[in-house]
mmCIF file of the C-alpha atoms, coordinates in Angstrom:
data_MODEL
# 
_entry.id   MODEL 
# 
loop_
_atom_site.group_PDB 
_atom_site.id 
_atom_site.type_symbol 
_atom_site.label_atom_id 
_atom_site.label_alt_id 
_atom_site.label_comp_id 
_atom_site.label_asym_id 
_atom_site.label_entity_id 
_atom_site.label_seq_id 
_atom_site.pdbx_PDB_ins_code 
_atom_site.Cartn_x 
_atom_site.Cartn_y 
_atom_site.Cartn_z 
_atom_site.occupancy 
_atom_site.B_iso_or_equiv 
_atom_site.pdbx_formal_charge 
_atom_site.auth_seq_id 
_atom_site.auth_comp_id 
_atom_site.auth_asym_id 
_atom_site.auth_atom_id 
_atom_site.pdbx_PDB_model_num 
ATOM 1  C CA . UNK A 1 1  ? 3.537   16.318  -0.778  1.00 0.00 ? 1  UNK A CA 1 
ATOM 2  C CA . UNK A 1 2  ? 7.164   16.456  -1.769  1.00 0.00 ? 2  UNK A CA 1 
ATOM 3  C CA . UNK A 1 3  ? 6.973   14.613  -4.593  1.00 0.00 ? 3  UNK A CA 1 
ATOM 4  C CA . UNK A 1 4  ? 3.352   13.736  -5.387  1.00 0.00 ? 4  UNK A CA 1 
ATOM 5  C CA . UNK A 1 5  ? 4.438   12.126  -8.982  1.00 0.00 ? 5  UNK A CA 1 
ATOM 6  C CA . UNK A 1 6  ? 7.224   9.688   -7.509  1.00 0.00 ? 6  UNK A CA 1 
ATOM 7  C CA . UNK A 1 7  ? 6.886   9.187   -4.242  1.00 0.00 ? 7  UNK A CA 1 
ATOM 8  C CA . UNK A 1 8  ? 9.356   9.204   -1.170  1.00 0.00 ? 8  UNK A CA 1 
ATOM 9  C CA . UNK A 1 9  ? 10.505  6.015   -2.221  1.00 0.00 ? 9  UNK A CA 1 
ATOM 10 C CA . UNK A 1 10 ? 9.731   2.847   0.274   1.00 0.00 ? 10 UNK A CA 1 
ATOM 11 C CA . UNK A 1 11 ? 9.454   3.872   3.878   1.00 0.00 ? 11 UNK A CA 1 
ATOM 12 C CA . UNK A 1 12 ? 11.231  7.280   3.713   1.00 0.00 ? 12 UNK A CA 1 
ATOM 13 C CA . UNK A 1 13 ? 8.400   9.253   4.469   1.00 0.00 ? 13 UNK A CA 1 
ATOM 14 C CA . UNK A 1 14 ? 8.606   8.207   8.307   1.00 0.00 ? 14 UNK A CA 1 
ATOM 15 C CA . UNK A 1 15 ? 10.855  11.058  8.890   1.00 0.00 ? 15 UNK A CA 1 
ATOM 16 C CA . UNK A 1 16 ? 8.367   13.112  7.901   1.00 0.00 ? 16 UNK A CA 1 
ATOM 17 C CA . UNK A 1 17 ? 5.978   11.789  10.000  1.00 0.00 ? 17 UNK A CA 1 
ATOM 18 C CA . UNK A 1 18 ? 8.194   12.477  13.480  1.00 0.00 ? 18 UNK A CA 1 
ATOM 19 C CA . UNK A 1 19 ? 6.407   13.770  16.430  1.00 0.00 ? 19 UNK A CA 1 
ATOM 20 C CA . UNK A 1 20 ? 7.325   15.051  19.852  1.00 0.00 ? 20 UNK A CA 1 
ATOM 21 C CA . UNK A 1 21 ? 7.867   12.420  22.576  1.00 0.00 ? 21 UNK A CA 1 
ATOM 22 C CA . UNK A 1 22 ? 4.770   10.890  23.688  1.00 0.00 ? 22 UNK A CA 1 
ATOM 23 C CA . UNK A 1 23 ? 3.648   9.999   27.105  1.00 0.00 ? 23 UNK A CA 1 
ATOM 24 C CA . UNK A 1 24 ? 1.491   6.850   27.450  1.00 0.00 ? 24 UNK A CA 1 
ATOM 25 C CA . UNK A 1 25 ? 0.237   5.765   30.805  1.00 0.00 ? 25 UNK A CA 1 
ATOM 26 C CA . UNK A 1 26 ? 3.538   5.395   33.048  1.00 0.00 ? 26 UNK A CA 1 
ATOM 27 C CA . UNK A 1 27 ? 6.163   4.705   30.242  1.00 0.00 ? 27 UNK A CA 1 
ATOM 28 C CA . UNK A 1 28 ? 7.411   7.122   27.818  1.00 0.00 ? 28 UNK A CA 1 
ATOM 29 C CA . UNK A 1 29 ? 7.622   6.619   24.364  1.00 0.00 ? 29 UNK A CA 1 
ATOM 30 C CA . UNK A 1 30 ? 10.917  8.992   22.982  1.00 0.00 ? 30 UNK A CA 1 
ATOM 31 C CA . UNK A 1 31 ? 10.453  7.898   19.215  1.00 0.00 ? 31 UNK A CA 1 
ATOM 32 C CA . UNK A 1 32 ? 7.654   7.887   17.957  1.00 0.00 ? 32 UNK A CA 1 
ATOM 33 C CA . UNK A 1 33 ? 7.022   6.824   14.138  1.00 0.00 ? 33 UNK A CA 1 
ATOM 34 C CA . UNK A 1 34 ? 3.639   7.689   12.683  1.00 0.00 ? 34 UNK A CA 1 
ATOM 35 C CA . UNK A 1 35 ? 2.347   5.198   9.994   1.00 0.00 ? 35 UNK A CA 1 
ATOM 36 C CA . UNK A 1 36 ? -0.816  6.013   8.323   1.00 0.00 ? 36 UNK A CA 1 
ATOM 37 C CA . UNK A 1 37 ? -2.416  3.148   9.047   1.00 0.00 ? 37 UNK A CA 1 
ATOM 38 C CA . UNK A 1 38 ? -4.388  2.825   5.153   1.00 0.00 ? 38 UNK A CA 1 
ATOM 39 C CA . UNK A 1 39 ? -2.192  1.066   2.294   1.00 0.00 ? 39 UNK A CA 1 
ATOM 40 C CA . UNK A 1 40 ? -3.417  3.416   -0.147  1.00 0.00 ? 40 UNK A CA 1 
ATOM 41 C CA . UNK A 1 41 ? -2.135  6.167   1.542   1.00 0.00 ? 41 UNK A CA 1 
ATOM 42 C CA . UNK A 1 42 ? 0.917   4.284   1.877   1.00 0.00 ? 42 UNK A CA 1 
ATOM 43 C CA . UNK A 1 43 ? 1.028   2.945   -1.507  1.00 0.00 ? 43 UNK A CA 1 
ATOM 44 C CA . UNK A 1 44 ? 1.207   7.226   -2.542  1.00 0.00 ? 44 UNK A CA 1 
ATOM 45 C CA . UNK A 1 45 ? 3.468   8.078   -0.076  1.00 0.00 ? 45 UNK A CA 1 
ATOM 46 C CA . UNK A 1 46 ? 5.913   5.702   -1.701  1.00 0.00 ? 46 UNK A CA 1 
ATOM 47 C CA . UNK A 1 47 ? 4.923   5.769   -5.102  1.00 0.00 ? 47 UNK A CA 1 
ATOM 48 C CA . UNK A 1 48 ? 3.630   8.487   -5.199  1.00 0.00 ? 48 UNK A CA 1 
ATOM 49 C CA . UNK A 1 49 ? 0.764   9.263   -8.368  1.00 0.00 ? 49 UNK A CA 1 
ATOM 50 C CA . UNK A 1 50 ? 2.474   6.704   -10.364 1.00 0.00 ? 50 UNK A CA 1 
ATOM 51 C CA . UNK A 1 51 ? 3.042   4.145   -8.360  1.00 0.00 ? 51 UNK A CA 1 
ATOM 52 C CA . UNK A 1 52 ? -0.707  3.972   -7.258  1.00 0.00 ? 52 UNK A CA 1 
ATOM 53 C CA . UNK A 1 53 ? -1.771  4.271   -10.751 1.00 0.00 ? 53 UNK A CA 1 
ATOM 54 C CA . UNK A 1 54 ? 0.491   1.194   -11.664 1.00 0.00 ? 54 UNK A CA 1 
ATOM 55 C CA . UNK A 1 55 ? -1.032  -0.838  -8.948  1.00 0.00 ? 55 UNK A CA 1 
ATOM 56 C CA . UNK A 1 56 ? -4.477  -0.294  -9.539  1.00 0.00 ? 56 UNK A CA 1 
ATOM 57 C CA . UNK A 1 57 ? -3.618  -1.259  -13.464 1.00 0.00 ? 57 UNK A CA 1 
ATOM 58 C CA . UNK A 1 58 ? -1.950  -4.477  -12.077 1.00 0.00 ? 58 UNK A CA 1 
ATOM 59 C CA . UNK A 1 59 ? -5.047  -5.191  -9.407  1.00 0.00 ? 59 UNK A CA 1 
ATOM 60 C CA . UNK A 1 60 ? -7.044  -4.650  -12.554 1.00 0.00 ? 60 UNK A CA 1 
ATOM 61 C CA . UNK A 1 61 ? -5.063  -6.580  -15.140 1.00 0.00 ? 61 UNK A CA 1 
ATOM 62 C CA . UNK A 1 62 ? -4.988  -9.633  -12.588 1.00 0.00 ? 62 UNK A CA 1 
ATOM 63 C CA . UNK A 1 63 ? -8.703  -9.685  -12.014 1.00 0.00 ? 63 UNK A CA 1 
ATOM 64 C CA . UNK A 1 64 ? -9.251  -9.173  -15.763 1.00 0.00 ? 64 UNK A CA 1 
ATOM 65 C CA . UNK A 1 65 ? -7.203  -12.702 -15.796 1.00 0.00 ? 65 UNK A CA 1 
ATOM 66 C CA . UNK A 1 66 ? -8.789  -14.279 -13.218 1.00 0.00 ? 66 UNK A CA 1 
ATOM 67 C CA . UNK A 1 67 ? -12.493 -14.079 -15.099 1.00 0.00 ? 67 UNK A CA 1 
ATOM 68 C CA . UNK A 1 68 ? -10.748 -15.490 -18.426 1.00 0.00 ? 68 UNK A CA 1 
ATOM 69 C CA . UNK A 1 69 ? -9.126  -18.105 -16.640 1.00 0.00 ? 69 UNK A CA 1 
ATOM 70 C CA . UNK A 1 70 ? -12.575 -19.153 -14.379 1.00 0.00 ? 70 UNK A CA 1 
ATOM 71 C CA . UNK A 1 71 ? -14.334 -19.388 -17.981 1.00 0.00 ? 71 UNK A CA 1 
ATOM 72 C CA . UNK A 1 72 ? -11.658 -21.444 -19.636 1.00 0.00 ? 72 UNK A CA 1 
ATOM 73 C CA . UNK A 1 73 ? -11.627 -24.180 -16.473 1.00 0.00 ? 73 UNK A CA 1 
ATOM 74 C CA . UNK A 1 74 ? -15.111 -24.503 -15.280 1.00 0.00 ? 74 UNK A CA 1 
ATOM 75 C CA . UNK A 1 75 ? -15.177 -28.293 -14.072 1.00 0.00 ? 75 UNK A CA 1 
ATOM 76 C CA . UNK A 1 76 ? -12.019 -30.501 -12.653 1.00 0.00 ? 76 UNK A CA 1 
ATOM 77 C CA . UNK A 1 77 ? -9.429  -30.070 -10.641 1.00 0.00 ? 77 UNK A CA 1 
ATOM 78 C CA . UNK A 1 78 ? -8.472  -26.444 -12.022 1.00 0.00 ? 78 UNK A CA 1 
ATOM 79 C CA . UNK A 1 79 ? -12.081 -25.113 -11.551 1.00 0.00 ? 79 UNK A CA 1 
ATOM 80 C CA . UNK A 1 80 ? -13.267 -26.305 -8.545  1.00 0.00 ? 80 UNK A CA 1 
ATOM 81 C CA . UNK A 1 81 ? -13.493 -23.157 -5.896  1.00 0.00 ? 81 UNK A CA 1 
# 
């Protein structure tokens, strides 16, 4: 929570994310880098507030499309699924 309104900027919140070395069966793993694992999570780590609201108005904006565009080309080459 640095900067919840921008972000870390892309992938800089792995230092953040250090932990201690980690010991995994018989091999030893000296650096480990956490990664949340979610792309939201991600997506507001590195954009922080508004780069998450930007992509959820592009997700939106390109589904909005998408339904215009299936009603325009129903039959054809363009409309067949």
């Amino acid at each position: 929570m640095r900067n919840p309104i921008t972000g870390l900027g892309p992938a800089s919140y792995r230092a953040y994310a250090r932990m201690k070395p980690l010991p995994y069966a018989r091999a030893y793993w000296i650096d480990p880098l956490v990664n949340s694992h979610n792309n939201y999570v991600d997506l507001f780590a590195q954009g922080g507030v508004l780069g998450l609201g930007l992509f959820f108005w592009f997700s939106a904006e390109v589904i909005r499309l998408g339904l215009r565009l299936r009603t325009r080309f129903a039959d054809g080459f363009a409309g067949v699924m």
